[in-house]
ROMAR-890732 format. One record per residue: x, y, z of N, C-alpha, C, O, CB in turn. Coordinates in steps of 0.2 Angstrom, whole numbers, padded with zeros to 4 digits, always signed. Each point is the difference from the previous one (the first is absolute). Glycine has a CB too. Layout:
# ROMAR-890732
XYZXYZXYZXYZXYZ...
END
This chain:
# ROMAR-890732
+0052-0347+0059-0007+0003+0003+0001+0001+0007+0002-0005+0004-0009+0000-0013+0004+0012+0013+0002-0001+0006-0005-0001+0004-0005+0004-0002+0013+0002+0000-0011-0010+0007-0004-0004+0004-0002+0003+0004+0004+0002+0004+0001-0011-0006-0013+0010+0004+0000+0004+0006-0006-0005+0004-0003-0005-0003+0006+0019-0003-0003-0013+0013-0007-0004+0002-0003+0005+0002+0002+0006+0001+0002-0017+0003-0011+0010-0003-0006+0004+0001-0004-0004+0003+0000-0006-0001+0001+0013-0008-0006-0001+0017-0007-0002+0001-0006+0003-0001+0000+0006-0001+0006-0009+0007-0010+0000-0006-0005+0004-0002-0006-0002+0006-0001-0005+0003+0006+0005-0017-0008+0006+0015-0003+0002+0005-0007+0005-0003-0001+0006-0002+0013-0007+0011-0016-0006-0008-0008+0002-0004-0005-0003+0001+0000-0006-0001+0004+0007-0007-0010+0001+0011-0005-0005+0003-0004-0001-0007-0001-0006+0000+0000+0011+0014-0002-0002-0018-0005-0005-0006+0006-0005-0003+0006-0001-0001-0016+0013-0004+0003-0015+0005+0004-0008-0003+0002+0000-0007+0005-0001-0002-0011-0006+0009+0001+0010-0012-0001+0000-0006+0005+0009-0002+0000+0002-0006-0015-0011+0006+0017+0013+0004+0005+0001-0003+0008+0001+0003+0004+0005-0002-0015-0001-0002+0012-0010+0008+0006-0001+0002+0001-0006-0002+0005-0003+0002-0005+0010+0005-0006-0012-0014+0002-0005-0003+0004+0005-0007+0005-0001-0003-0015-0009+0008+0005+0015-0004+0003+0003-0008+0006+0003+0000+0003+0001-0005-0014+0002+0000+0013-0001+0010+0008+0001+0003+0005-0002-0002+0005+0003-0004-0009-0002+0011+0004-0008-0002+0002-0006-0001+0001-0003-0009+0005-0001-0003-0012+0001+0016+0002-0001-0015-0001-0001-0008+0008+0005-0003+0006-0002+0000-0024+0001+0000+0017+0009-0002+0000+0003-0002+0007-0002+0004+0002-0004-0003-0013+0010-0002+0015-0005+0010+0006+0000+0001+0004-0007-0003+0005-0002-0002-0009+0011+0011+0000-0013-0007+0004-0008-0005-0001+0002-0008+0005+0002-0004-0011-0014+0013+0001+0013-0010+0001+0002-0011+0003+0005+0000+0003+0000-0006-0014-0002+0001+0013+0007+0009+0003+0008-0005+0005+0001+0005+0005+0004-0002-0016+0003-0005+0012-0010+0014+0006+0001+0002+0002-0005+0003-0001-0001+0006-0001+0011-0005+0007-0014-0005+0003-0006+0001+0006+0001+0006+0002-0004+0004-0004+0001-0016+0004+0011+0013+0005-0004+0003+0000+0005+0009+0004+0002+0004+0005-0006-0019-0018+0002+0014-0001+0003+0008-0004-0005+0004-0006+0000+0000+0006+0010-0004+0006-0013+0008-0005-0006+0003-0004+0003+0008+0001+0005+0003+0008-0016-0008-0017+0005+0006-0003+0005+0003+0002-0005+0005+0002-0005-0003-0012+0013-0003+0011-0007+0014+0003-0005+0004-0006+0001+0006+0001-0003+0005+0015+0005-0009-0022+0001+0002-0003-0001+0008-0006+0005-0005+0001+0003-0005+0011-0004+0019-0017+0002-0010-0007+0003-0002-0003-0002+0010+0000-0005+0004-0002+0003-0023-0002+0009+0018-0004+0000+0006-0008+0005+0000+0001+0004-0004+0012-0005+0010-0019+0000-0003-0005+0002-0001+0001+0007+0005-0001+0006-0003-0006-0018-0001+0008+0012+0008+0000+0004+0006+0004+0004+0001+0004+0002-0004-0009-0008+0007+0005+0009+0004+0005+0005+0002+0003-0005+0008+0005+0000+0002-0012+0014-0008+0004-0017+0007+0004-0006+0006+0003-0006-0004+0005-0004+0003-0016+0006+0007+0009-0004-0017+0006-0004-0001+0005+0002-0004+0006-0001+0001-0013-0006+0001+0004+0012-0007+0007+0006-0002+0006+0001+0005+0005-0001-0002-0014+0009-0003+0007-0007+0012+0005+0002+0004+0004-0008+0002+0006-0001-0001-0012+0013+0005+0002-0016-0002+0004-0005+0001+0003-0004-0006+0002-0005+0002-0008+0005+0008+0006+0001-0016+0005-0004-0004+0006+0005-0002+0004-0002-0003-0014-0005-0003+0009+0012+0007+0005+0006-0001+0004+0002+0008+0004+0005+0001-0013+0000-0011+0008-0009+0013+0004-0001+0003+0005-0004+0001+0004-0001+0005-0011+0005-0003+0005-0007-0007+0005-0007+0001+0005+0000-0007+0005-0003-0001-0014-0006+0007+0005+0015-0011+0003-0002-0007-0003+0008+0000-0004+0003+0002+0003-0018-0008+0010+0017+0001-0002+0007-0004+0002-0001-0010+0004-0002-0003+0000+0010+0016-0012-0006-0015+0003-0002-0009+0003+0008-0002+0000+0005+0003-0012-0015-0007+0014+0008-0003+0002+0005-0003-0006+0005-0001+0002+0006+0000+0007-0013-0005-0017+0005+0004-0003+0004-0001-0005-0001+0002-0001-0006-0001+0006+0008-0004-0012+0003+0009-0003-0004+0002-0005+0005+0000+0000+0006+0002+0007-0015+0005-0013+0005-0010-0008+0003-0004-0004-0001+0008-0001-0005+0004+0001+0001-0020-0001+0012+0015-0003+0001+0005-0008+0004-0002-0001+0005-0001+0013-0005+0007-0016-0005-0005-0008+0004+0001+0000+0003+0005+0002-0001+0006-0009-0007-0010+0002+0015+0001-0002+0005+0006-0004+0000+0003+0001+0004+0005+0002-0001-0008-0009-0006+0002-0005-0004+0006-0002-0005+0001-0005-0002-0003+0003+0007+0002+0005-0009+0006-0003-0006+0002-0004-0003+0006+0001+0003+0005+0007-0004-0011-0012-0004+0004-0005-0003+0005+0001+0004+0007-0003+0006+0001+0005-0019-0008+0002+0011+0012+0005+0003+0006+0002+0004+0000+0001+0001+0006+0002-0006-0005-0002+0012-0006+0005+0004+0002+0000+0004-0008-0004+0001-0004+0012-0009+0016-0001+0010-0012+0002+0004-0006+0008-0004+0000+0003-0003+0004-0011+0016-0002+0010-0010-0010+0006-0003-0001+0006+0006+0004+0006+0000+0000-0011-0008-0013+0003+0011+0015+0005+0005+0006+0000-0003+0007+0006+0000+0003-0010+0012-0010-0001-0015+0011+0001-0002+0004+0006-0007+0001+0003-0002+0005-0015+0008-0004+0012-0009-0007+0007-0004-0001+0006+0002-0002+0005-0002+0001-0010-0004-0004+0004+0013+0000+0007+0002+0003-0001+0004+0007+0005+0004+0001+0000-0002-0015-0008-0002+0018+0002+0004+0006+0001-0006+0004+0003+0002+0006-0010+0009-0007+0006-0018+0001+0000-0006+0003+0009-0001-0003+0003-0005+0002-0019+0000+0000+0019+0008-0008+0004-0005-0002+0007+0007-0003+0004-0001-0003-0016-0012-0001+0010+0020+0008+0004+0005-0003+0007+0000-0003+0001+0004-0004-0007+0001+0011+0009-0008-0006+0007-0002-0002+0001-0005-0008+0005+0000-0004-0004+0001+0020-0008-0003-0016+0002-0002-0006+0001+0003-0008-0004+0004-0003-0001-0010+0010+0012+0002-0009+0005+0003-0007-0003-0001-0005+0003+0003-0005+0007-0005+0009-0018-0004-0006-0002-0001-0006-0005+0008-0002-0003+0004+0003+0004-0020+0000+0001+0014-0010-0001+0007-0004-0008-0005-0003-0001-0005-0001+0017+0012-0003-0020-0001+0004-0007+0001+0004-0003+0002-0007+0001+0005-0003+0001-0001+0017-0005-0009-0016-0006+0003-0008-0007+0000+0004-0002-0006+0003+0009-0003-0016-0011+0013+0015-0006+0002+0003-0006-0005-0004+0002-0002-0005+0003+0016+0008-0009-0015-0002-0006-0001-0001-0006+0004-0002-0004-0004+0003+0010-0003+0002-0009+0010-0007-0009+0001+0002-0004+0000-0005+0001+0000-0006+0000+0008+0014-0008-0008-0005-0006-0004-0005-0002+0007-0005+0002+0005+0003-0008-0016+0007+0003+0014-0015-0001+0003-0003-0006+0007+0003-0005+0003-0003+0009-0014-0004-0002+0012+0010-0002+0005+0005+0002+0007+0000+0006+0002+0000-0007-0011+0005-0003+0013-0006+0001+0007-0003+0004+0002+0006+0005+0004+0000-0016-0002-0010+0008-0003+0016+0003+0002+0007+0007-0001+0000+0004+0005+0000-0013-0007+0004+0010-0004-0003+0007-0004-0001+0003+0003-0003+0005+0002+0003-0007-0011-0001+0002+0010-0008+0005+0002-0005+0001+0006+0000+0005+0003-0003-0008-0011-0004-0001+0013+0012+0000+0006+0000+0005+0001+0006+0002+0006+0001-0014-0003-0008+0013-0007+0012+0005+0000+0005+0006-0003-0002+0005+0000+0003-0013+0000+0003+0007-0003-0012+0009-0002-0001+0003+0004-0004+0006+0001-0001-0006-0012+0002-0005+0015-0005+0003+0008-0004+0002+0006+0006+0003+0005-0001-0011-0007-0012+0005+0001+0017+0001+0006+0005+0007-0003+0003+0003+0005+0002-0018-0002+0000+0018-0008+0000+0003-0003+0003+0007-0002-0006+0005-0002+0002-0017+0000+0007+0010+0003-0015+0006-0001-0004+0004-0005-0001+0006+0000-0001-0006+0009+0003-0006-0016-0001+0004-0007+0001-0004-0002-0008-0005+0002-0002+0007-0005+0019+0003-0002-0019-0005-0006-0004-0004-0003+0003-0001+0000+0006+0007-0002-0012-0009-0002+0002-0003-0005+0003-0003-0005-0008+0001+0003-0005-0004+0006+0019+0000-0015-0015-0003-0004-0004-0007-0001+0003+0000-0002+0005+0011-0002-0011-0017+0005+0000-0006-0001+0004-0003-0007-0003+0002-0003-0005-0003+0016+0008-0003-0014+0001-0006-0008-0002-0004+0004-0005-0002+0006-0001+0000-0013+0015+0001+0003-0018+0003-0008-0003+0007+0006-0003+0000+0006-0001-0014-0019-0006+0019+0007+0008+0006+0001-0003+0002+0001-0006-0001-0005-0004+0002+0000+0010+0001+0010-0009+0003+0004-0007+0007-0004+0001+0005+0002+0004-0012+0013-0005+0008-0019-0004+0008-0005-0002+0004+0008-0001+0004+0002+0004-0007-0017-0013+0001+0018+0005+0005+0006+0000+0002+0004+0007+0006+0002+0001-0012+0000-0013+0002-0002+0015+0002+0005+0006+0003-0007+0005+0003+0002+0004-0014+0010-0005+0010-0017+0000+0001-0003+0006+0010+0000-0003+0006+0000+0003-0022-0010+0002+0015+0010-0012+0008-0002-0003+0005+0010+0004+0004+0001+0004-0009-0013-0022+0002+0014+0015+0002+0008+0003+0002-0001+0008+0006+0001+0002-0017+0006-0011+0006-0008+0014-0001+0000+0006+0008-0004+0002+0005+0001+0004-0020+0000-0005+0013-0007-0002+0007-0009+0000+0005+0006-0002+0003+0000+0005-0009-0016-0010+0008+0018+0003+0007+0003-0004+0001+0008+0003+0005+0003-0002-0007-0010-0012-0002+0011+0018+0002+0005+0004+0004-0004+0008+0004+0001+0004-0014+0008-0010+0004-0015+0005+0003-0003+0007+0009-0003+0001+0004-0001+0004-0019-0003-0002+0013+0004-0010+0010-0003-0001+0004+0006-0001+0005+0001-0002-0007-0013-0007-0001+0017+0011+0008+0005-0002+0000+0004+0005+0002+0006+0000-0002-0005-0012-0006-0004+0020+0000+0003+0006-0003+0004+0000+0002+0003+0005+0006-0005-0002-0012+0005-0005-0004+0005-0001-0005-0002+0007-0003-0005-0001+0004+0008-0013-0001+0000+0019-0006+0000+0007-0003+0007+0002+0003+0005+0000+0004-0015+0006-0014+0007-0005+0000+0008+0003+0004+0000+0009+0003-0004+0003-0015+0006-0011+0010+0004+0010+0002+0003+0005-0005-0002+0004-0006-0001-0002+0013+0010-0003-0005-0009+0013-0004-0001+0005-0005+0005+0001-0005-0002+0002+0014-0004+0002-0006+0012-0006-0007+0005+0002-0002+0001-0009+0000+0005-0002+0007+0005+0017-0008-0012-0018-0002-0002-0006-0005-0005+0003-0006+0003+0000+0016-0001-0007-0010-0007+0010-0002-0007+0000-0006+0004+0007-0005-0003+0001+0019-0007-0006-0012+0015+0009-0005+0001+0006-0005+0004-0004-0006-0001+0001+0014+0001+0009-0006+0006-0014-0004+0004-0003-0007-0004-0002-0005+0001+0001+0015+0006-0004-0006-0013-0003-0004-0004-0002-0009-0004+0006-0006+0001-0001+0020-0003-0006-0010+0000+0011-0001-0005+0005-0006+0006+0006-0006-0002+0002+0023-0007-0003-0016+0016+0002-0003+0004+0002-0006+0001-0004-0006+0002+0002+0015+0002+0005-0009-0005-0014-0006+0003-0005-0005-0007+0003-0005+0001+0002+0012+0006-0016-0005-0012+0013-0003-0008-0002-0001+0002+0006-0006+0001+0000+0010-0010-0009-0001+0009+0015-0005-0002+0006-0007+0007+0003-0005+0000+0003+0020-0008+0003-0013+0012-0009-0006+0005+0000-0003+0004-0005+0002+0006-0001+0002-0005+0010-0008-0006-0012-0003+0002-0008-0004+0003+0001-0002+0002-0005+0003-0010+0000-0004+0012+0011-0007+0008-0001+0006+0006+0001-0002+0006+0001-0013-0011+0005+0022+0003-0005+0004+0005+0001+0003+0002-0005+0003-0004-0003-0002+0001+0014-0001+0012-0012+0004-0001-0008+0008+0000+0003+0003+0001+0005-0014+0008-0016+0014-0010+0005+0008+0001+0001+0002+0005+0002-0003+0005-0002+0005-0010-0006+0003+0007+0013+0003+0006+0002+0011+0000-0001+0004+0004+0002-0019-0002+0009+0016-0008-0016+0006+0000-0001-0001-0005-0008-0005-0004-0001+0010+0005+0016+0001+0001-0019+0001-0003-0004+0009-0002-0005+0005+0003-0002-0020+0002+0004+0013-0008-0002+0010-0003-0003-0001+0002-0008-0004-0001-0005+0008-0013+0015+0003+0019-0009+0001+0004-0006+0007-0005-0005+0006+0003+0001-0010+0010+0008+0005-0018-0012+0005+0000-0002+0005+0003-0006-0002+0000-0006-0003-0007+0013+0012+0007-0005+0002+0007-0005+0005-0007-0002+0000-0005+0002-0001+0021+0004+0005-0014-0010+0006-0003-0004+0004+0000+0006+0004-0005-0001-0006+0011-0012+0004-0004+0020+0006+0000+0003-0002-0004+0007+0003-0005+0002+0002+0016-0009-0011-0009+0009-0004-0003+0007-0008+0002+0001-0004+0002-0004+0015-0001+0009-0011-0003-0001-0010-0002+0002+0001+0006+0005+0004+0001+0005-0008-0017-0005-0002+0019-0001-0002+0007+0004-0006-0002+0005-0005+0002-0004+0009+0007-0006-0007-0011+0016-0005-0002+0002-0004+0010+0004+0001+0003+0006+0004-0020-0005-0011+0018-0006-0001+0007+0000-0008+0000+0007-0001-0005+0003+0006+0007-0019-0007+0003+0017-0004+0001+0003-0004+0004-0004+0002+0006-0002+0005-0008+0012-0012+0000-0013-0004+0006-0004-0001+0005+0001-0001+0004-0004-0003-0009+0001+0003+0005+0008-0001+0011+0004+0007+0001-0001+0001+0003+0005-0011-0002+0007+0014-0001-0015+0007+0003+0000+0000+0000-0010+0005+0003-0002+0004-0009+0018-0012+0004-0018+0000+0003-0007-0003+0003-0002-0006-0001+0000+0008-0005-0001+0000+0012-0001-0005+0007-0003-0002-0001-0006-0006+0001-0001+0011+0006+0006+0000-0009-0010-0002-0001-0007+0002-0005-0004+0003-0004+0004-0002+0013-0002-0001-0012-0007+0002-0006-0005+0001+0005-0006-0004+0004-0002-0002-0016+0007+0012+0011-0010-0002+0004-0006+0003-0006-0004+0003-0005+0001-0001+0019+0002-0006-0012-0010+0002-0007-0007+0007+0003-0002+0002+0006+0000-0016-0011-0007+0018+0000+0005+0007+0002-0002+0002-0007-0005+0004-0004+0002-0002+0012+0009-0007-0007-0019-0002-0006-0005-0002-0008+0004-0006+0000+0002+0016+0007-0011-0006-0012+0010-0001-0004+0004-0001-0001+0007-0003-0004+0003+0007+0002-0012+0000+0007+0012+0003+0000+0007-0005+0004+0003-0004+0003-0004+0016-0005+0001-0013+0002+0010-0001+0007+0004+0003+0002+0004+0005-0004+0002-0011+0002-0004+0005+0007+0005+0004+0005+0002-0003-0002+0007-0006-0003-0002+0009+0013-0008-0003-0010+0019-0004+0004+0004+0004+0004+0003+0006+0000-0002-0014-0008+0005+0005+0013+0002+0002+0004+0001-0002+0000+0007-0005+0002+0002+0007+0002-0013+0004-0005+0016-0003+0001+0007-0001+0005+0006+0002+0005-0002+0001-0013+0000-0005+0008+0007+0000+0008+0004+0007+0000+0000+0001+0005-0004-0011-0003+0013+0015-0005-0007+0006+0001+0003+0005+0003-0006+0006+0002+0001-0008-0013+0008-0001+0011-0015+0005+0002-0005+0003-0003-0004+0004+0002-0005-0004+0003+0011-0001-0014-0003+0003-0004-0006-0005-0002-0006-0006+0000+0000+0014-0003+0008-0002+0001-0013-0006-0001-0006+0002-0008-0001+0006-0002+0001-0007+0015-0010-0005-0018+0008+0001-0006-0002-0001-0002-0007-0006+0000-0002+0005-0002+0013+0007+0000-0015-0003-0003-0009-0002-0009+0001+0004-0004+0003+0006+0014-0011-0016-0011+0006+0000-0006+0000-0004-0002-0007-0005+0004-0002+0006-0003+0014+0000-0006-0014+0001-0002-0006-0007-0005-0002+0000-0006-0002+0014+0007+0003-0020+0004+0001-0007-0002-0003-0004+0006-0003+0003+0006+0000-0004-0016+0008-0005+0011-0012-0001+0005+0002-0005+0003+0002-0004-0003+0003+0012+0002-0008-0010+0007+0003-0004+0007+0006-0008-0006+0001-0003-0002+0005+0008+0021-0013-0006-0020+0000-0006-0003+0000-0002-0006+0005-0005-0002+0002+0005+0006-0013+0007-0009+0013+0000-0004+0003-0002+0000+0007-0003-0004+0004+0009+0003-0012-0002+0007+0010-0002+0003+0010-0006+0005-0001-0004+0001+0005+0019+0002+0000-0016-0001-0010-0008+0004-0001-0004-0005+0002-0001+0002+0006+0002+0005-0014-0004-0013+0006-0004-0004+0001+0001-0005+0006-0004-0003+0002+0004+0005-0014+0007-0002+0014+0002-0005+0007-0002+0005+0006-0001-0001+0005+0013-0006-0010-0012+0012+0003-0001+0008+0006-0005+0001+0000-0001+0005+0003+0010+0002-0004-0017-0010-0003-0004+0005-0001-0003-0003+0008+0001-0005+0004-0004+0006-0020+0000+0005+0017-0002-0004+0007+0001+0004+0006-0004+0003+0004+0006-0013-0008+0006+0008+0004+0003+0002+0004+0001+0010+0001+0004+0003+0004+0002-0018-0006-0010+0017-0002+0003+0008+0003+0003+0004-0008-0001+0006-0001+0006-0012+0017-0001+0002-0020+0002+0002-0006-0005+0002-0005-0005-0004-0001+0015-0004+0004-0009+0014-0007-0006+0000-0005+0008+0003-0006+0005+0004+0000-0021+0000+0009+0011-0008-0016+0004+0000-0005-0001+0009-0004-0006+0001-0002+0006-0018+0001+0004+0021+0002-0001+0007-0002+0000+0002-0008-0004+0005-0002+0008-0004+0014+0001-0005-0015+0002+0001-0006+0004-0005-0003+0004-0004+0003-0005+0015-0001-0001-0009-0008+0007-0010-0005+0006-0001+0006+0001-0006+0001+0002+0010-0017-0001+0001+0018+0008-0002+0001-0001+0002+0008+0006+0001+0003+0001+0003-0016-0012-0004+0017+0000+0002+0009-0004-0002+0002-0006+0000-0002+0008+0009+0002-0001-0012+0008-0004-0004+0005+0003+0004+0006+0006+0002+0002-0008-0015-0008-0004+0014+0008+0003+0003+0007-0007-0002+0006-0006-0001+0001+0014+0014-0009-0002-0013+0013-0005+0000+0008-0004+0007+0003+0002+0005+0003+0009-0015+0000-0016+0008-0004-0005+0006+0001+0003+0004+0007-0001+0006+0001-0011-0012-0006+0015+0003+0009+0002+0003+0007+0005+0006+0000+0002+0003+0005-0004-0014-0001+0003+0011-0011+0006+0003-0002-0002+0006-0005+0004+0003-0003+0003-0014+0005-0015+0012-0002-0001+0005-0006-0001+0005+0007-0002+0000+0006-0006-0008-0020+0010+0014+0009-0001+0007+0004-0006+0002-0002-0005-0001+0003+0014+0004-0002-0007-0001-0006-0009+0005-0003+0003-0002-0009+0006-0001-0002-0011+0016+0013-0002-0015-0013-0002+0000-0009-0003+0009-0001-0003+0004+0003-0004-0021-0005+0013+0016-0003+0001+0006-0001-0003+0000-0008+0002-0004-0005+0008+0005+0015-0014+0004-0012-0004+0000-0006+0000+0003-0005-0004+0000-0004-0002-0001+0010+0013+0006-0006+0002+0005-0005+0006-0003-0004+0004-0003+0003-0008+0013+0004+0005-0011-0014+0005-0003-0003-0003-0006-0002+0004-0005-0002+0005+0011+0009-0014-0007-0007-0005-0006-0001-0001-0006+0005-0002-0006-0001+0006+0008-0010-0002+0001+0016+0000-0005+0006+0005-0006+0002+0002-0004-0004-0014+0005+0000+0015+0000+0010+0006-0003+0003+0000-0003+0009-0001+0005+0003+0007+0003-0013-0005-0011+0013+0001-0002+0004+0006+0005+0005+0005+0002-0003-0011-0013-0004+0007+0013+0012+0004+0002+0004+0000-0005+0005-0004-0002+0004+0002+0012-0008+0010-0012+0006+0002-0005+0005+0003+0003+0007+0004+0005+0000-0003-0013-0009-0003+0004+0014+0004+0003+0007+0007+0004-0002+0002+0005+0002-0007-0016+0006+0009+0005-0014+0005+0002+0002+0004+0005-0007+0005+0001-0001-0005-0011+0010-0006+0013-0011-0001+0005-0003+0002-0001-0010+0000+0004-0004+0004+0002+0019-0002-0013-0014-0001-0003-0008-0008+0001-0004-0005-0003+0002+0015-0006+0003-0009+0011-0009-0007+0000-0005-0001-0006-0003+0005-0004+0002-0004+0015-0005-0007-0013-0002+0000-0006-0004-0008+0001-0002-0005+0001+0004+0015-0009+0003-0010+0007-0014-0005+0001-0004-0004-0003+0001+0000-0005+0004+0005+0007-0011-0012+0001+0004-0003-0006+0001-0005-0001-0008-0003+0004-0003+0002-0002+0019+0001-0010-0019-0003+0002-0005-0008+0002-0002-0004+0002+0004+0014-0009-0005-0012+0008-0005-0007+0002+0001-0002-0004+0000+0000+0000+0006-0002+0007-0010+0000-0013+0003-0004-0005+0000+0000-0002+0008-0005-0004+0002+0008+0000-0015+0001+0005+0017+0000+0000+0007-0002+0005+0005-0001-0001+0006+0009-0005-0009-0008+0011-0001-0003+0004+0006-0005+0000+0001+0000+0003+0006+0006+0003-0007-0014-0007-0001-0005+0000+0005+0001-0006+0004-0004+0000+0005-0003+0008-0012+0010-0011+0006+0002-0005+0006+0003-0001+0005+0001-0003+0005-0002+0000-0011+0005+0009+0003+0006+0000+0007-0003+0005+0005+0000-0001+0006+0012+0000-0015-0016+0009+0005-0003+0003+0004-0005-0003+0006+0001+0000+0006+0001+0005-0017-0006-0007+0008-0003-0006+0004+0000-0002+0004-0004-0001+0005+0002+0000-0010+0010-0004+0005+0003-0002+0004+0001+0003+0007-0001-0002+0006+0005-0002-0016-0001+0012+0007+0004+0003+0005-0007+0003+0005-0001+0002+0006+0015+0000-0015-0018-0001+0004-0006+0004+0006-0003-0006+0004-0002+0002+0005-0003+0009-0013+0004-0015+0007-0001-0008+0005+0005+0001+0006+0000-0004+0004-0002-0005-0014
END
């Protein structure tokens, strides 16, 4: 059995006992070597000591769990995120394309979470800022979002996506510059992460960024026309909505 040590960095008491708990009963062979409430003692025990893994809450008392890594950048421990059940939060770490396990603790996700962190799976630094820019300005909507594909992590700028198309599980986007990115969720998933932001869902299989619609075009039963001169249906059940949309 291979032995890892772990910190854990959590200000509630009652759920960084259940942590605690839950890593002695279901993960024997992860010792915890240090825990901290804050972001001033976060840094100073991590300076002295790096674990194999180290749970990190995203808000605390002090600070945030990003201000410990900007006090501590260099550190190699592979990072299981923390946050409380928050529709906000969780909508910044889908935007941002990181895991994370939320309060109170799901044994299943925390075991998932423990066994990506064993096979090196991290996110990326500009992964980790995307994130880190949603949380620190929450009346600001997203204007970037991490795409990940089967080969690498794409960190996007939403005004550079025209379209999303469904492609069974997967989706397609499609950006001004001409490339296309496949990524392995799907249309309904960025429909609902994008609502908000500028994206209106047009048909089963099309999401697109209004900045990018030319004109609706009404013959042939009604279609969208784009800048870059691509058509895309629109269904019935959507069009007096989309209509509406577009005379707004």
């Amino acid at each position: 059995m291979e032995f890892l040590t772990s910190f854990v960095v959590e200000d509630n008491i009652d759920a960084l006992q259940m942590l605690l708990n839950d890593l002695e009963n279901y993960h024997k062979n992860i010792k915890v070597i240090g825990t901290a409430s804050s972001v001033v003692d976060a840094a100073k025990a991590l300076r002295k000591i790096e674990p194999d893994i180290l749970f990190l809450d995203i808000m605390l008392g002090d600070g945030t769990g990003f201000d410990v890594l900007e006090i501590i950048p260099d550190i190699k421990s592979k990072i299981i995120f923390i946050t409380a059940s928050d529709e906000y939060a969780i909508k910044a770490f889908k935007f941002a394309a990181i895991d994370y396990i939320l309060k109170p603790y799901d044994n299943t996700a925390l075991a998932i979470a423990i066994s990506r962190a064993k096979e090196q799976i991290q996110p990326q630094k500009e992964q980790i800022k995307v994130l880190n820019d949603i949380v620190k300005n929450p009346t600001h909507l997203p204007d970037r979002i991490s795409l990940h594909t089967s080969e690498k992590i794409f960190i996007v700028d939403l005004e550079d996506i025209i379209r999303c198309k469904a492609d069974n599980n997967y989706t397609t986007f499609y950006l001004n510059n001409n490339t296309k990115i496949l990524v392995s969720k799907t249309l309904k998933y960025y429909s609902d992460l994008l609502k908000g932001n500028g994206f209106l869902r047009v048909h089963q299989s099309h999401l697109v960024n209004k900045k990018y619609i030319k004109e609706y075009i009404k013959s042939d039963g009604g279609y969208l026309l784009l800048k870059d001169n691509n058509t895309l249906p629109i269904s019935t059940r959507k069009k007096a909505e989309i209509i509406g949309v577009l005379k707004d």
